[in-house]
N, C-alpha and C positions, 0 to 999 in steps of 0.2 A: 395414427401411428401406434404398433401397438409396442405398450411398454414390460420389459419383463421383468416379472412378478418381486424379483430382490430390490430392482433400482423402485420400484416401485411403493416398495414400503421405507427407504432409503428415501423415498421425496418426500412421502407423509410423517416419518421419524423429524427429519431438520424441518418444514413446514410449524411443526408440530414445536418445535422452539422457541416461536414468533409467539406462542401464547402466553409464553414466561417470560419473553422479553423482549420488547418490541424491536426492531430491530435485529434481532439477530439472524432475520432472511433480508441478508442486502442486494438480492437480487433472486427472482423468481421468473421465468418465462415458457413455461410448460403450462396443460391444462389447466385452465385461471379454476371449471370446478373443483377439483381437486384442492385449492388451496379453500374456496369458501366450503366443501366438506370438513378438512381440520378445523379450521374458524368455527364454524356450529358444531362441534364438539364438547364434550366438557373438558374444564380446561386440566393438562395431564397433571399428573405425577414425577418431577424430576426424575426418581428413582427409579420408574417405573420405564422413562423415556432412557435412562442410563443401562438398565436391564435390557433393554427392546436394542438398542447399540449394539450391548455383548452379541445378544444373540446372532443381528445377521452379519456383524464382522466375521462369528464365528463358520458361518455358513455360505460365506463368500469365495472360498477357496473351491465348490465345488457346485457353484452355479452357472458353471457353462459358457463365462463370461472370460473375453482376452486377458492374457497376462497385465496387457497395461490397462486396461480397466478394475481387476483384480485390484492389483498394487495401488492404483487413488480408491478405491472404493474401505480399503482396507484402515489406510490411515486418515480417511476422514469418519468411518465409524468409531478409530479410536477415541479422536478429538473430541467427536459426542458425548459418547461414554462418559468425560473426565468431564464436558459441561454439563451434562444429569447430573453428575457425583456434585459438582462444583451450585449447581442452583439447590441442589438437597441441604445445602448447607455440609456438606465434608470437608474437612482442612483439607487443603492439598497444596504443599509446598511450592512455590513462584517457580523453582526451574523443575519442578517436575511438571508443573500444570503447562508450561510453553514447548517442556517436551513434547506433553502432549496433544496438544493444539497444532502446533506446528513443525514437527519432528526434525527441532533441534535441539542440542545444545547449547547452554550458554555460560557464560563467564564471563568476569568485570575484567575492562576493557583497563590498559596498559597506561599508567599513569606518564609514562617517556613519552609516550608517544602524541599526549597532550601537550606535553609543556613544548616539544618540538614542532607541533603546529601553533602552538601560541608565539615562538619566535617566529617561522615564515609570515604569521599575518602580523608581527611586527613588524616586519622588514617589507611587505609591502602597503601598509600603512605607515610609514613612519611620520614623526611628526612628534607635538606635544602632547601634554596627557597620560592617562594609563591607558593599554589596550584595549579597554573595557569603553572610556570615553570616546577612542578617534572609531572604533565602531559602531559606537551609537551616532556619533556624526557623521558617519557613513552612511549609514541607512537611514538618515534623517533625510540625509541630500541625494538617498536614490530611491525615497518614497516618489511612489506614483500619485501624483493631485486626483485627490477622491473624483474629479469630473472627469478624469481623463482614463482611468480606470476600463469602464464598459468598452471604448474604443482600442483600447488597448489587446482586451481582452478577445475582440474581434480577430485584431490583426494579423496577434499570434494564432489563433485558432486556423483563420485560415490559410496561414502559410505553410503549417504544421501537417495541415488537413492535404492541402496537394500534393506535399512532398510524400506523404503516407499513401495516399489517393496511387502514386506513379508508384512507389518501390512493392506496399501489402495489399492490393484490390480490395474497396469493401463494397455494399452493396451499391447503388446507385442514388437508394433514397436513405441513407444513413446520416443522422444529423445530432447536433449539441444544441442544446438550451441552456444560453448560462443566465444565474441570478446572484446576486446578494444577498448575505444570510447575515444575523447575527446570531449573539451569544451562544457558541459551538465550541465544541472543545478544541476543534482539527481547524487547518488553514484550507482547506477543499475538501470538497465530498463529491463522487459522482454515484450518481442513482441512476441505475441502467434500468429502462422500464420495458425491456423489450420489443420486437418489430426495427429495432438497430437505430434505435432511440435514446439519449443520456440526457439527463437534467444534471448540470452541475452545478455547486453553489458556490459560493467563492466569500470565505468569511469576513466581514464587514471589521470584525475585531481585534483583528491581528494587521496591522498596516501592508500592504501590500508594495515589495519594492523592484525595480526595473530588474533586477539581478534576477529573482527569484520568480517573477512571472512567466519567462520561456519553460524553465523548470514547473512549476505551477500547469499550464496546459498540457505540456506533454503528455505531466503523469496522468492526469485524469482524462483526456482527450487524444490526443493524436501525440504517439505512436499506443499512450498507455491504458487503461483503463476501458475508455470508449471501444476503441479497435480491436483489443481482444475479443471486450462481450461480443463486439459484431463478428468479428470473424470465428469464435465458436458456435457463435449459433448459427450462422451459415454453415460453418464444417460442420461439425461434433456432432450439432443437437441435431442440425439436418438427417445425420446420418443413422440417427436412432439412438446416441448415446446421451438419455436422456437425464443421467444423474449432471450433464455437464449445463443442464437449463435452472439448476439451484446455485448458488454461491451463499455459504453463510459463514457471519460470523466464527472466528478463531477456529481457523482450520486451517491444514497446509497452504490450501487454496488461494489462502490470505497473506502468504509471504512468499509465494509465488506469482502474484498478482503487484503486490509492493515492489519485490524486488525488481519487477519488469519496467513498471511504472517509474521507479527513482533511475532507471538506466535508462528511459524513453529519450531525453532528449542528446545527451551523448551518444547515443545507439543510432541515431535518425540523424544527425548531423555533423557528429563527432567534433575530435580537437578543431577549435576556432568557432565553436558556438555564440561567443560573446562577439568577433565581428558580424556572425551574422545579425544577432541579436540587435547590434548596434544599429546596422542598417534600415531593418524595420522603425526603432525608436527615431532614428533620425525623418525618416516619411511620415513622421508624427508627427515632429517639430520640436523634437523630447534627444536634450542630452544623454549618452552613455557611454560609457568608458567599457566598453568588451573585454577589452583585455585586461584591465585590471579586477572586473570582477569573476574571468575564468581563473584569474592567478589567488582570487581569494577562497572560491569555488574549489580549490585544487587543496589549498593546504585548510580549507575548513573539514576535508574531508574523514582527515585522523581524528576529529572529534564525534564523527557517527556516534561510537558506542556511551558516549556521556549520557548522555539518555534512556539506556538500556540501565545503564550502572545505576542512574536515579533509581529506576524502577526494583532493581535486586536491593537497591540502599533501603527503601523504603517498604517492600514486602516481602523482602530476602532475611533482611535484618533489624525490620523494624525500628527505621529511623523517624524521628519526626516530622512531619511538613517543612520545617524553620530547615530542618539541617540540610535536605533533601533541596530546597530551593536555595542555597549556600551553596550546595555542591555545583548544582545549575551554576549559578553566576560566575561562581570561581573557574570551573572547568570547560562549560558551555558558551563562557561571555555573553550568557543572558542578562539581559535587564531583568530588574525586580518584576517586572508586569510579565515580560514573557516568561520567564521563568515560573511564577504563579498560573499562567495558562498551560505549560508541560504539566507543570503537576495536577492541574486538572485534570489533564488526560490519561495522565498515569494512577490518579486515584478512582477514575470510572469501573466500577465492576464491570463491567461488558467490555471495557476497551484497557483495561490493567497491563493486562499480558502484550497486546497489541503493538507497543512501542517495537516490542523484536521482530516482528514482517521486516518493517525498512532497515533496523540494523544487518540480520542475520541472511534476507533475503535478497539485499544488497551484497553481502560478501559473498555467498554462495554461487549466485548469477553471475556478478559482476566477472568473477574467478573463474565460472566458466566462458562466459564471451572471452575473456582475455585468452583462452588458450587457441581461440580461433588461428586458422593457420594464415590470412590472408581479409581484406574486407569484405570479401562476397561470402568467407565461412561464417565471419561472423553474422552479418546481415541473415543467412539460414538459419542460422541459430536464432537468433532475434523469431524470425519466421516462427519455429518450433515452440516458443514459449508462447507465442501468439496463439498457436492452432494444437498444440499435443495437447492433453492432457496428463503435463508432467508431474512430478511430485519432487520435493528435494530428496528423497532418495533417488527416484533415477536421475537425479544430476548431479550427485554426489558420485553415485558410480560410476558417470563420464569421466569427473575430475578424475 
């Protein structure tokens, strides 16, 4: 397939990232020589990879290529740009650096609108204790038993997998491998290895509870993570658009990937997910209350942006660790352990910024499904994120 000459040094440019830090190509499926060419390299120059950015964004407006390929190509050379600048060592301030990574906006999140979801999940907990407490005895008694776990993990895959299977077609031999990880900052990861293949891992370190394991597969699997990379690279890359066979680190890409992901299981099942949920855990032999935890699901949802806010707390303003994980407990109803593992994640260089995908890429999405006119719009829409290659601006410009 031949590839043209811009997208082309556009794959060697981000490739070319993975030598400053490992990781920052979380997905690669185009000419494997091409990537062991960068590899045998010497290894670049930040500044130099920041310059090499300018350049072809600069050059992009008059490369022959579609408006909407134009427009993603534009704002992930920005993103690069500011990650040269940003591994050169240049300050560059927390919401400028998420601007630019993933061309939004941000700002700390509405302190009403916590303490309003702190009373709905009082009122559906009620009981004795602090809120802090009948939560943590919640999620004590809807941890999944470490043995039961892989079965579980099965279950939902593939219920998830047929319902996706009928409504988004993927290939025929498209599959998941899940495992067990430990000491990781994140609660899943999915590594798409191409050929419409994912390895998912599923962290060992963060308990895993019945509520949150439908959500857990979706996002990385079926409708979320998995079935996009498969269905772009059946469309997209098939069709020559080959910047769409890279996925890296802190890029639009990455909260447009979030956001689809954290809407996968609402989007693929909608209101009453927790009876269905129920149903499966009950084929297990495994209690659960569906409807009490879409009713906690529902009002934990105004506290999205606690975790954005940590992260402006703490490289916005320069707050402490101590105060940063306070904030966590007081406003997030984290425990002291999970609250220590956000801030892990919020304090990774490479994954700093990262918290704002699911905050930002959640409202933006979510905001547009919601304007759907009917369930089959939205369902197309669903579609769209799967297979365009959108960018939050043009879904900004829908809204």
């Amino acid at each position: 397939m031949e590839v043209h000459p811009l997208v082309l040094e556009y794959l060697r440019l981000g490739l070319a990232f993975d030598r400053l830090e490992e990781g920052f190509v979380d997905a690669y499926t185009a000419d494997p020589a091409l990537r062991r060419a960068v590899q045998n390299e010497p290894t670049p120059e930040p500044r130099e990879l920041a310059q090499r950015a300018a350049q072809l964004r600069a050059a992009v407006p008059d490369a022959g290529l579609s408006s909407q390929r134009v427009a993603f190509l534009d704002v992930h050379l920005r993103a690069l740009e500011c990650s040269g600048r940003k591994f050169a060592g240049e300050r560059i301030g927390f919401v400028d650096e998420v601007r630019a990574y993933f061309d939004v906006d941000i700002a700390p999140g509405d302190v009403a609108d916590y303490r309003q979801a702190h009373r709905q999940l009082d009122d559906v907990l009620a009981g004795s204790g602090s809120l802090v407490e009948r939560l943590a005895r919640h999620r004590k008694a809807d941890a999944i038993p470490p043995e039961r776990l892989s079965v579980c993990v099965e279950a939902f895959s593939s219920a998830l997998r047929e319902l996706v299977r009928a409504r988004y077609p993927l290939p025929d031999h498209e599959h998941v491998t899940y495992e067990v990880v430990g000491d990781k900052p994140w609660s899943g990861f999915n590594y798409y290895l191409g050929n419409y293949h994912s390895r998912v891992a599923i962290n060992s370190d963060i308990e895993q509870n019945m509520a949150h394991l439908p959500h857990l597969i979706a996002h990385e699997s079926y409708p979320g993570h998995h079935t996009e990379h498969c269905r772009k690279e059946a469309g997209l890359v098939a069709d020559g658009q080959l910047e769409q066979a890279l996925f890296l680190v802190n890029t639009p890409q990455c909260l447009m990937a979030e956001g689809l992901a954290d809407l996968a299981l609402r989007s693929l099942i909608g209101p009453g997910w927790g009876a269905w949920a129920q149903k499966i855990y009950a084929d297990l032999g495994l209690h659960f209350d569906g409807e009490r935890a879409e009713m906690l699901s529902d009002a934990s949802a105004a506290l999205l942006s606690v975790r954005q806010d940590a992260a402006l707390l703490l490289h916005d303003r320069q707050r402490t660790s101590d105060e940063v994980a306070e904030f966590l407990q007081t406003w997030g109803l984290m425990t002291p352990k999970r609250a220590r593992q956000t801030l892990r994640f919020l304090s990774s260089p490479l994954w700093r910024a990262y918290i704002s995908t699911y905050v930002e890429g959640y409202r933006l999405l979510g905001g547009w499904l919601e304007r759907a006119l009917d369930a089959d719009d939205r369902a197309d829409r669903f579609r769209r994120l799967l297979d365009e290659p959108l960018t939050p601006g043009a879904v900004r410009a829908e809204v």
